[in-house]
MARVEXKOL-412792 format. One record per residue (C-alpha): x, y, z; residue in one letter. Coordinates in nm, 4 decimals. Layout:
# MARVEXKOL-412792
+----------+----------+----------+------+
!        X !        Y !        Z ! rest !
+----------+----------+----------+------+
!        X !        Y !        Z !    a !
...
+----------+----------+----------+------+
END
This chain:
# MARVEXKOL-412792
+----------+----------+----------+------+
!        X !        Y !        Z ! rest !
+----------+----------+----------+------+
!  -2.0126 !  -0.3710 !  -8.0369 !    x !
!  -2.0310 !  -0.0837 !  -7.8270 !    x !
!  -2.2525 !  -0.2448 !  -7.5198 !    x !
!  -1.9633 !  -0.5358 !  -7.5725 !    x !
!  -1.6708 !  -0.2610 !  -7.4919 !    x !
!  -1.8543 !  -0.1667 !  -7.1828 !    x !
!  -1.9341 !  -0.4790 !  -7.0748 !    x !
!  -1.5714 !  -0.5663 !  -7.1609 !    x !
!  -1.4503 !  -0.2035 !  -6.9711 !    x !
!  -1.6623 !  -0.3054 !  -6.6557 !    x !
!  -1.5467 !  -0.6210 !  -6.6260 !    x !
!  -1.1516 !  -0.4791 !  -6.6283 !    x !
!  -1.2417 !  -0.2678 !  -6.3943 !    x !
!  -1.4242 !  -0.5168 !  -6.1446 !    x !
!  -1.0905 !  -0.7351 !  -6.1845 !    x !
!  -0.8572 !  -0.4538 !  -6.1252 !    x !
!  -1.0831 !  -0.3695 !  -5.7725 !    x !
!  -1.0791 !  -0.7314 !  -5.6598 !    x !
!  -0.6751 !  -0.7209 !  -5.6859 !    x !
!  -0.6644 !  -0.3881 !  -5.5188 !    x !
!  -0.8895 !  -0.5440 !  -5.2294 !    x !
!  -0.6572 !  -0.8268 !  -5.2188 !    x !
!  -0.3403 !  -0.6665 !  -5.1906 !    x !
!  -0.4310 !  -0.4363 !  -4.9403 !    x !
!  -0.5402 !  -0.7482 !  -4.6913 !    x !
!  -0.2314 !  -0.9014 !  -4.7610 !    x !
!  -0.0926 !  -0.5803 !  -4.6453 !    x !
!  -0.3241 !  -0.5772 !  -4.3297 !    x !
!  -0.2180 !  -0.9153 !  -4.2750 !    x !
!   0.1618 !  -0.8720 !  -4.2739 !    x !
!   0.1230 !  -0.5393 !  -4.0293 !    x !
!  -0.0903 !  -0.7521 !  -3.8205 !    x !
!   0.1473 !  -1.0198 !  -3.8196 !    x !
!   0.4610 !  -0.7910 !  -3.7224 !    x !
!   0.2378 !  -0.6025 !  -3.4438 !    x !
!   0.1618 !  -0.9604 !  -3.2735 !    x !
!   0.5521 !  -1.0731 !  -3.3107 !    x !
!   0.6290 !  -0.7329 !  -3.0492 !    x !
!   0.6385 !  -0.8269 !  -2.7146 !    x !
!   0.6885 !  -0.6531 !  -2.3959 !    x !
!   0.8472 !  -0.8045 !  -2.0987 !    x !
!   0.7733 !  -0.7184 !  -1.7685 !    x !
!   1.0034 !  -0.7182 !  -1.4863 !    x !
!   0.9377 !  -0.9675 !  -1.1958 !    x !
!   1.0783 !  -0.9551 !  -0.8576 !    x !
!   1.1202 !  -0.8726 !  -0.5044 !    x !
!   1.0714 !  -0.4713 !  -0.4051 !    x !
!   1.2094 !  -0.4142 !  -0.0875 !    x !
!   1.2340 !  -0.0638 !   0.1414 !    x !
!   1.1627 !   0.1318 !   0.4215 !    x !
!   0.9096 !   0.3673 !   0.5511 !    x !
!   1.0719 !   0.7245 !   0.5151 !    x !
!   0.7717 !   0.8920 !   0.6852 !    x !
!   0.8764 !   0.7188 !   1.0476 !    x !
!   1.2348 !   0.7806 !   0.9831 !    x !
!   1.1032 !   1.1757 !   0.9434 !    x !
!   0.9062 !   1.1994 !   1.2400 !    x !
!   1.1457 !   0.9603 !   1.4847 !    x !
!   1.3637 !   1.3054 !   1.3653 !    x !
!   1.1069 !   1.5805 !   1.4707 !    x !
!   0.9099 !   1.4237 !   1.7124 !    x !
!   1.0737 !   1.3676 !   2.0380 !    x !
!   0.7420 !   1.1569 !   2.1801 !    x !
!   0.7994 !   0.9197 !   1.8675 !    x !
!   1.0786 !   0.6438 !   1.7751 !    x !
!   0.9617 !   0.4243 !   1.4529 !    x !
!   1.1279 !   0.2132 !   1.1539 !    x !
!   0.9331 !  -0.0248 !   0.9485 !    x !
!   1.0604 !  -0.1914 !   0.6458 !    x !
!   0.8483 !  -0.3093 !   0.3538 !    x !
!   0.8339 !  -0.5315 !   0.0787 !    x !
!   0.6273 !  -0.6950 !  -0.2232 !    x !
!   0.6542 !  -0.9286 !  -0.4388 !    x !
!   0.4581 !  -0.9827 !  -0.7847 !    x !
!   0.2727 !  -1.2850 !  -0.8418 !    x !
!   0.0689 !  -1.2249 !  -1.1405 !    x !
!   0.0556 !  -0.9095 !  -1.4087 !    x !
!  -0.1519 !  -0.6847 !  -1.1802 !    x !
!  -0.1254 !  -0.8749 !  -0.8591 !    x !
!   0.1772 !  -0.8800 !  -0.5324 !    x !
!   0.1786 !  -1.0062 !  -0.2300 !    x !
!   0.2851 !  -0.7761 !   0.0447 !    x !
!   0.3601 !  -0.7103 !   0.3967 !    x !
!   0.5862 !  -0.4603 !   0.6510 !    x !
!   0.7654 !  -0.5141 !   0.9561 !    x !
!   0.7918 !  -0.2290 !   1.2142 !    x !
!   0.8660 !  -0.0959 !   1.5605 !    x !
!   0.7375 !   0.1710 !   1.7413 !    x !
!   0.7313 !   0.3958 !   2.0779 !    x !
!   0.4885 !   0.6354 !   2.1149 !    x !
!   0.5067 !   0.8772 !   2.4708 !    x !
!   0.1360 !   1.0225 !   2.5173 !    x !
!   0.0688 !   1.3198 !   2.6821 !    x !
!  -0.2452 !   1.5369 !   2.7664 !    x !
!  -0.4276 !   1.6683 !   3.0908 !    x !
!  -0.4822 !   1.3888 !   3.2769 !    x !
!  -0.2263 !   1.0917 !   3.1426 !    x !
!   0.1329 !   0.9913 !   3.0686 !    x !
!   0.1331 !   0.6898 !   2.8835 !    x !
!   0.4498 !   0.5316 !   2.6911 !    x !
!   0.3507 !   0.2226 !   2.4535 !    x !
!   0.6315 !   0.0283 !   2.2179 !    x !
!   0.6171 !  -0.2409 !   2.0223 !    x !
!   0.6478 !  -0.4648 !   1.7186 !    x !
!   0.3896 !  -0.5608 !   1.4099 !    x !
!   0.3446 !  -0.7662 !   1.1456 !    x !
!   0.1305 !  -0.6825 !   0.8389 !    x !
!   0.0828 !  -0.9185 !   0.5568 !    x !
!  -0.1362 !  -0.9255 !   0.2818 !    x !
!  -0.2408 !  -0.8597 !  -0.1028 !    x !
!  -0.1691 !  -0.5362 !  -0.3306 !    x !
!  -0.3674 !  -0.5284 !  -0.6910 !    x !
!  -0.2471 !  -0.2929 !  -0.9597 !    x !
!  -0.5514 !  -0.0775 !  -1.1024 !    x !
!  -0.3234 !   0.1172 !  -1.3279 !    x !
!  -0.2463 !   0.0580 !  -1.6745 !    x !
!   0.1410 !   0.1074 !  -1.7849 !    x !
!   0.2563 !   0.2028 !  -2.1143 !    x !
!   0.4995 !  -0.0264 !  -2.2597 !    x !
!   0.7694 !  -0.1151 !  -2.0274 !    x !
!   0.6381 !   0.1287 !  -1.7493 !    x !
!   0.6145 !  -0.0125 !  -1.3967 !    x !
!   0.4155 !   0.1961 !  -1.2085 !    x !
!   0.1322 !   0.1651 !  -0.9744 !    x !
!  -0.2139 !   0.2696 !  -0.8504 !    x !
!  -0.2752 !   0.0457 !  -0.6416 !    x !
!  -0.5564 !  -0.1164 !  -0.3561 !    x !
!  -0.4568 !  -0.3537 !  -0.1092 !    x !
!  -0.5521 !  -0.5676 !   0.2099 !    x !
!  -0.3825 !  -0.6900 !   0.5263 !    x !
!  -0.4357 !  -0.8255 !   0.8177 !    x !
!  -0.2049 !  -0.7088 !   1.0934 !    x !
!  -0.0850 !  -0.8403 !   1.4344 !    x !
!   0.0992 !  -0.6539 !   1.7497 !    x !
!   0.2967 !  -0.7331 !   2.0506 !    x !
!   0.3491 !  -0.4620 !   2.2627 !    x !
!   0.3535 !  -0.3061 !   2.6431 !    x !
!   0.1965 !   0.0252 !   2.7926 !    x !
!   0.3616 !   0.2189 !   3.0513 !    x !
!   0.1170 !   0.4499 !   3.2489 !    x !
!   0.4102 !   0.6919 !   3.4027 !    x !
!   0.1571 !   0.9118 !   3.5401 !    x !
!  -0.1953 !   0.9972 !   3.5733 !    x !
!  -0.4835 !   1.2316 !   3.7557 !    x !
!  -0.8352 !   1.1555 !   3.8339 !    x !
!  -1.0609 !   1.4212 !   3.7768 !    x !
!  -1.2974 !   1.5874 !   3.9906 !    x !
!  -1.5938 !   1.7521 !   3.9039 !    x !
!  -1.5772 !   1.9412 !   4.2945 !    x !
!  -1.2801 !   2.1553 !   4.1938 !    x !
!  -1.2646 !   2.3731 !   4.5317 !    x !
!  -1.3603 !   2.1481 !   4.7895 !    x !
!  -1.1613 !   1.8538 !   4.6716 !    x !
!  -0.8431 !   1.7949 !   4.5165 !    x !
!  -0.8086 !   1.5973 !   4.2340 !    x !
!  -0.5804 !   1.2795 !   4.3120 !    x !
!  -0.3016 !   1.1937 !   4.1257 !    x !
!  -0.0010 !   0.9301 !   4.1192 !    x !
!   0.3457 !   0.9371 !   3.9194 !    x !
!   0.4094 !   0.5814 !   3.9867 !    x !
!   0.5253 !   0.4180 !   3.6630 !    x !
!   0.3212 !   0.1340 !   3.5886 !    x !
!   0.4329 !  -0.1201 !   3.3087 !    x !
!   0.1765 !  -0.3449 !   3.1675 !    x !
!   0.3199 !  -0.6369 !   2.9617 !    x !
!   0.2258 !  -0.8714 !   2.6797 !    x !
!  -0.0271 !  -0.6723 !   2.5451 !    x !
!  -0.1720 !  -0.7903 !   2.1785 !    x !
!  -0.3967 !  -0.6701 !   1.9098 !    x !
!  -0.5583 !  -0.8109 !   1.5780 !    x !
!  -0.6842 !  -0.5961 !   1.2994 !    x !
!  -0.7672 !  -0.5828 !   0.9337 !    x !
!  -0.7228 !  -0.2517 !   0.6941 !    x !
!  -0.7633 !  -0.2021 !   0.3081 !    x !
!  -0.4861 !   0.0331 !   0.1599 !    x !
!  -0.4664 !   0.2742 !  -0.1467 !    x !
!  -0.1727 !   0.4247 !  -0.2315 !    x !
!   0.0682 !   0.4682 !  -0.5436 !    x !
!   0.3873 !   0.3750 !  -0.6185 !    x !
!   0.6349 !   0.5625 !  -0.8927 !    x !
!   0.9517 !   0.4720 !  -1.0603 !    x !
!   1.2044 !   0.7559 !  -0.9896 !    x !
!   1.5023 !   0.6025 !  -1.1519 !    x !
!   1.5934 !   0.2593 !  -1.2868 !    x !
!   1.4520 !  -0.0221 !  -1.0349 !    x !
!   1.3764 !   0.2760 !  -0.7430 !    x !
!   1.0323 !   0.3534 !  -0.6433 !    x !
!   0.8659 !   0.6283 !  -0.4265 !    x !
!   0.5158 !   0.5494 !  -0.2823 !    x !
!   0.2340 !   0.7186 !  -0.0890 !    x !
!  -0.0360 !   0.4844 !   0.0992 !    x !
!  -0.3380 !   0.5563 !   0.3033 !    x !
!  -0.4756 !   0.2690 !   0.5307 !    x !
!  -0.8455 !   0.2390 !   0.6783 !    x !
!  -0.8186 !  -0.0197 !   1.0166 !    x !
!  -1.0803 !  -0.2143 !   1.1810 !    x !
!  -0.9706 !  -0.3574 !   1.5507 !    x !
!  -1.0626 !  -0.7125 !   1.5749 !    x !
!  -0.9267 !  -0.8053 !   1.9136 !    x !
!  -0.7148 !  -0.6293 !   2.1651 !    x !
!  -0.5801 !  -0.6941 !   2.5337 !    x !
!  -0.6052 !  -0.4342 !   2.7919 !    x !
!  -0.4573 !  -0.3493 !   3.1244 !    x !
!  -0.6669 !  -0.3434 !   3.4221 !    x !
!  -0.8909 !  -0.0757 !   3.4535 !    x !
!  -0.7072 !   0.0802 !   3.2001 !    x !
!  -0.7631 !   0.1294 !   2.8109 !    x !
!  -0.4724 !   0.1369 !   2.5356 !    x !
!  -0.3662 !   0.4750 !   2.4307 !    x !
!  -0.1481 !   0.3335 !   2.1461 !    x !
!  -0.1136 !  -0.0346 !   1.9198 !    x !
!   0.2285 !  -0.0125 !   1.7471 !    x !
!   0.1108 !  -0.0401 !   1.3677 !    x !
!  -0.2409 !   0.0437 !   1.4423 !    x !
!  -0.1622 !   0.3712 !   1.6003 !    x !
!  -0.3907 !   0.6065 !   1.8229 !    x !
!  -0.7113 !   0.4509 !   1.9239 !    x !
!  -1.0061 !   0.6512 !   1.9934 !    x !
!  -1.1670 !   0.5237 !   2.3281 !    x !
!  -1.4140 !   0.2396 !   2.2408 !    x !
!  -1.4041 !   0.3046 !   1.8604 !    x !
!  -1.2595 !   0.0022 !   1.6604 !    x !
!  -1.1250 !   0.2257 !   1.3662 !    x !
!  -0.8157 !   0.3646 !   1.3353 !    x !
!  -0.5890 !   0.5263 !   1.0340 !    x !
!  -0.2639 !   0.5256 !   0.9237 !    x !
!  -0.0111 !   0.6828 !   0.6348 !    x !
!   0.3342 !   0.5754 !   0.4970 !    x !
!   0.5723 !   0.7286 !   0.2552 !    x !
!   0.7959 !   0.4875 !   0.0974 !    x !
!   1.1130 !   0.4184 !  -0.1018 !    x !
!   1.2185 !   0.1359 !  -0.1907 !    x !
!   1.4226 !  -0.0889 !  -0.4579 !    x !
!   1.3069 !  -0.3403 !  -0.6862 !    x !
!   1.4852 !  -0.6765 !  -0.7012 !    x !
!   1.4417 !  -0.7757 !  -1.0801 !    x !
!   1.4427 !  -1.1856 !  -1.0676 !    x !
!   1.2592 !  -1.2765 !  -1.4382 !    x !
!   1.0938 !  -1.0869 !  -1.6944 !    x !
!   0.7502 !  -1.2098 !  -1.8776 !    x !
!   0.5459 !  -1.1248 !  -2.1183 !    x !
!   0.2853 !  -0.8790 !  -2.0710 !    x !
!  -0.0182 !  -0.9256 !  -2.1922 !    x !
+----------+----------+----------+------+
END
């Protein structure tokens, strides 16, 4: 009788554990269910602005006029596509030259997100390619040839302004740089750019000083770099779910 009450005690006990096991995956199941119903949306749209940088140093540089305006536009969850639009006059001065080169470019190209947001967060760390493209003129407004006989001969120089027109350039650059929500929809960014010259025009016997969106080249070196600082405004056009 008493090996029958223990068998009959286990067996209770067994029972009561398989219902406690049971409830609590029902349990797991319902939280589970109500944690897959939340959804966040993510905003899509088109982020336009302006480089604030250029607008700075058109202000303290009096060799330097420059406004480019940017813009994105999100294809996928952690993917744009991107370009900027600029102009630029650069006046460069050292021993021996006077050059003035202006300008337009076009940049276009891809941005991915590498940053993960938290909920409804829609900031960036972000990597990015273009390809860019330049139109632009050089101005040689005075130059001396140098002379390695500095006291028997003079060394020559000329101030006549020469203008040397439809100038172009090709180049490719990867870009890192972040962007940061500041307040509702308005962003603040900070990009670095690495550029490779692909193809260029030059004056005769001359070499170009400056590409408008390329910037300073550094005599027969194809690499050149380049910064921005950026605000801009997001455009919100439809919201999705993130994943």
């Amino acid at each position: 009788m008493r090996q029958q009450h223990i068998s009959s005690y286990f067996i209770s006990f067994l029972m009561g554990l398989l219902v406690c096991v049971s409830v609590d995956a029902q349990n797991d199941s319902i939280v589970n269910a109500v944690n897959d119903s939340v959804k966040v949306k993510q905003q899509y749209g088109l982020r336009v602005g302006g480089d604030i940088g250029k607008l700075i140093r058109t202000s303290i540089d009096d060799k330097y006029t420059g406004f480019e305006v940017n813009a994105d536009y999100r294809l996928k969850q952690n993917l744009y596509v991107a370009g900027e639009l600029g102009i630029e006059e650069k006046n460069t001065i050292n021993d021996y030259l006077n050059v003035t080169s202006n300008g337009t470019y076009l940049k276009a190209g891809i941005d991915y997100n590498l940053y993960r947001n938290w909920l409804d967060m829609e900031n960036m760390v972000y990597t990015g390619f273009r390809i860019g493209a330049s139109t632009f003129s050089q101005t040689l407004n005075s130059f001396s040839v140098y002379s390695t006989d500095q006291y028997w001969q003079p060394q020559y120089s000329s101030s006549d302004a020469q203008k040397f027109n439809n100038l172009s350039a090709f180049w490719v650059e990867l870009i890192i740089g972040i962007k940061v929500e500041l307040f509702n929809h308005l962003y603040l960014g900070l990009n670095a750019q690495l550029k490779g010259l692909v193809s260029e025009t030059e004056p005769n016997n001359f070499q170009n000083i400056y590409i408008p969106g390329f910037n300073k080249t550094y005599d027969s070196s194809k690499i050149g770099v380049g910064y921005g600082y950026t605000l801009s405004y997001l455009i919100p056009l439809y919201k999705k779910d993130k994943k």
